[in-house]
C-alpha positions as CSV (number, residue, x, y, z in Angstrom):
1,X,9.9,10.8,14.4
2,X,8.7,8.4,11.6
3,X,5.3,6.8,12.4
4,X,6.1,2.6,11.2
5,X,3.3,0.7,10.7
6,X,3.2,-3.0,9.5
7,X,0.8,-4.5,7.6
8,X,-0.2,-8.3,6.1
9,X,-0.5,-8.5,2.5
10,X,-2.0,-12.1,2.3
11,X,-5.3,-11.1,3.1
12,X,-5.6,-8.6,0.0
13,X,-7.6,-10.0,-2.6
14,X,-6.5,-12.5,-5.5
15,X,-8.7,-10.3,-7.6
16,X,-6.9,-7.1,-7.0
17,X,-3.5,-8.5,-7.0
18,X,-4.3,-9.9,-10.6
19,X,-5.3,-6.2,-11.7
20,X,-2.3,-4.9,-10.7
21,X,-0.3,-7.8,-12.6
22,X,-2.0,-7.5,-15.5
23,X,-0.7,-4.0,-16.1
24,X,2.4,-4.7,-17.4
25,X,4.3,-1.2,-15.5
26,X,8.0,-0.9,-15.1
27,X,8.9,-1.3,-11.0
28,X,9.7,1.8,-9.7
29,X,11.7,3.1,-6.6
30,X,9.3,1.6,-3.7
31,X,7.6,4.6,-3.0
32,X,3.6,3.0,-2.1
33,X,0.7,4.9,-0.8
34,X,-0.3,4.6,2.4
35,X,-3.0,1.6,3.3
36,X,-4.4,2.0,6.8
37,X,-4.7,-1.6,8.7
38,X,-4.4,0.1,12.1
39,X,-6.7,-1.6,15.3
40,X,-7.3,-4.4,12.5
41,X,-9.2,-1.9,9.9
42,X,-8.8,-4.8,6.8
43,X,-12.3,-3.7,5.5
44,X,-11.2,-0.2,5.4
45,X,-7.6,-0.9,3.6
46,X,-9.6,-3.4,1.2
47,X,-12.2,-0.5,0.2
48,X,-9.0,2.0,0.1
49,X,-7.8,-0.6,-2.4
50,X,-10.5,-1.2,-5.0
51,X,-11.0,2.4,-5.1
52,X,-6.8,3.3,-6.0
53,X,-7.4,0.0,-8.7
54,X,-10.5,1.6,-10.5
55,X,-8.1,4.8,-11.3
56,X,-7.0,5.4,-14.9
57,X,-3.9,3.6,-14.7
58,X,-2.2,5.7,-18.0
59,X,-2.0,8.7,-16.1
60,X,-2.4,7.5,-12.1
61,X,1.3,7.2,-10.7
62,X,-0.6,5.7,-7.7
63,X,-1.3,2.3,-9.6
64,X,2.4,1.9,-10.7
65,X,2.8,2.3,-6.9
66,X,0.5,-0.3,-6.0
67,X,1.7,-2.7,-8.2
68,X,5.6,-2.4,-6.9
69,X,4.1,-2.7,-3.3
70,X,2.3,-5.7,-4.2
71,X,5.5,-7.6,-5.6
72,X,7.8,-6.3,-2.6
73,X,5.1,-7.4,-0.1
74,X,3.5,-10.7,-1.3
75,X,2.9,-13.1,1.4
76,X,5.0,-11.1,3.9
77,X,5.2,-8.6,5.8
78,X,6.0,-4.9,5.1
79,X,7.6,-1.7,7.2
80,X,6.8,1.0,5.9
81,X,7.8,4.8,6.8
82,X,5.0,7.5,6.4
83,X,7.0,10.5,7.6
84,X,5.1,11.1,10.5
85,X,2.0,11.5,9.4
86,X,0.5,8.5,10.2
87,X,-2.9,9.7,12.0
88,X,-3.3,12.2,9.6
89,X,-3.2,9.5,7.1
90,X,-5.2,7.0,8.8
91,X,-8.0,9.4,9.4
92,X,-8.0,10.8,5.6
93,X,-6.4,7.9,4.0
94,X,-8.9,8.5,0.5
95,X,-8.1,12.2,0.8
96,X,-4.7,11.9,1.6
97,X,-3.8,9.5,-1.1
98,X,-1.1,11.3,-2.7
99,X,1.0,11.3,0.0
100,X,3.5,8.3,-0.5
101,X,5.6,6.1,2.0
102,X,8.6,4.3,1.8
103,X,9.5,0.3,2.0
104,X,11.7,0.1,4.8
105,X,11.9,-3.3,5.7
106,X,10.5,-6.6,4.3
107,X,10.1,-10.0,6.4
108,X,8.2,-13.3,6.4
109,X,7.1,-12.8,10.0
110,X,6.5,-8.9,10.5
111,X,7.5,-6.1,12.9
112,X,8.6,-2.7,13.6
């Protein structure tokens, strides 16, 4: 069964959000990597974050992600559907970053 997890996208960083703007990529299917916020980790997801921004954005995939998940999710909520592999991902999230999930829902006021 699919692990959901939903996260809060207001608390991520002005900063990083204007990166991710300012890089002028074509949206793409909402295919995002996987930003652990589980048991309230935010300073775990923001490091996650600033690390996947500081990538060479001409050949990194991951950023053109990132910037689609930003715009889907911007002061709302967002399901998303990591296949199951939740823990794995929440344990390894920095080694694990390839693996992608999918937008599955979008709301103002969150849930699973």
């Amino acid at each position: 069964m699919p692990a959901f997890h939903t996260i809060l996208l207001k608390k991520i960083e002005p900063k990083i959000s204007k990166i991710i703007n300012n890089l002028n990529l074509a949206p793409k299917e909402p295919q995002i990597p996987f930003i652990s916020d589980l048991d309230n980790r935010w300073n775990s997801s923001k490091n996650w974050l600033n690390k996947l921004v500081k990538q060479d954005t001409s050949t990194s995939n991951l950023d053109k992600n990132l910037q689609t998940f930003l715009k889907l999710g911007v002061n709302g909520f967002v399901t998303v559907d990591c296949g199951g592999r939740l823990s794995e991902l929440v344990n390894n999230s920095v080694k694990n970053r390839h693996v992608k999930c999918k937008v599955t829902n979008i709301s103002k006021t969150g849930g699973a």
